[in-house]
N, C-alpha and C positions, 0 to 999 in steps of 0.2 A: 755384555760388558767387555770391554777392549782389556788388552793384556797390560797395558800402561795402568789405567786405573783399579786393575786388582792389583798389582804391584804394590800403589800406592799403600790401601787399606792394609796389604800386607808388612808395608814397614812401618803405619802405626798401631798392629799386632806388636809387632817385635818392639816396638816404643812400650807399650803397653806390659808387657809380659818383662822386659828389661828391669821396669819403674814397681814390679810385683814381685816380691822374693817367694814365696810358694810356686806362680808358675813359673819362674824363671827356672829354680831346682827341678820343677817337674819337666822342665823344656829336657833341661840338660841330664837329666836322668834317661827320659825316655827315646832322646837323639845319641846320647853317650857322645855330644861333642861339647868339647868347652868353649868358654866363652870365646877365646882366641879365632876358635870355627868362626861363631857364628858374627864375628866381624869381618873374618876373610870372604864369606860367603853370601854375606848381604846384598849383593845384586846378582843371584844366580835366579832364576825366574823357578828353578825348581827345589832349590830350598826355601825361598818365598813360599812356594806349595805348602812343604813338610810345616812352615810355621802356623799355616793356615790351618793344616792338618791336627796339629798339635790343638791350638785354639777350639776348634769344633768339636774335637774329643772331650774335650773339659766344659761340662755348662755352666757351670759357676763363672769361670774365666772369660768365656764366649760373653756373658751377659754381663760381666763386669765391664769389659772392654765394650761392648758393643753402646752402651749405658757411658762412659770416658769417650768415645767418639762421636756418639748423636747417632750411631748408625742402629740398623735393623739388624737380626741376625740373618734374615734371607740375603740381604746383601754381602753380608761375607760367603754367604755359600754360591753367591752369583761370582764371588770375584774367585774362589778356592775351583767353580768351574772355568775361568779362565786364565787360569795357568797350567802346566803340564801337567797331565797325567788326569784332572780333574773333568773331563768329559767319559771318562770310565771310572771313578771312584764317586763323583755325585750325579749322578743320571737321575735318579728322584726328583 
């Protein structure tokens, strides 16, 4: 998967988890940034990661989302490997 289209998936994570007041709290609990962040930092390819990050920890959320976008859950961990940092944290 190309780094544009995990991008993508990742800002309808963030779609997703925005439009969800539990994971949103739990977003912003476990980032300790506010919302303010995570509008300033919407096209950083490696907060896009942390959101992906966030998502895949929570299976409930993973499968809610994934279930809201038509998508698989392999393919978020295809796009979470192509963004930073995710060719050493999902090597599985």
């Amino acid at each position: 998967m190309k780094q544009e289209q995990a991008e993508v998936i990742a800002l309808q994570a963030i779609t997703f988890i925005g439009s969800d007041e539990r994971a949103l709290h739990g977003l912003l609990a476990q980032s300790g940034a506010g919302v303010d962040d995570l509008k300033e930092q919407i096209s950083d390819p490696a907060f896009l990661a942390g959101i992906l990050d966030f998502l895949l920890s929570d299976e409930g959320a993973l499968l809610a989302f994934c279930d809201q976008a038509d998508l698989q859950p392999e393919l978020v961990i295809k796009a979470r490997r192509a963004l930073p940092g995710g060719e050493q944290l999902w090597d599985g």
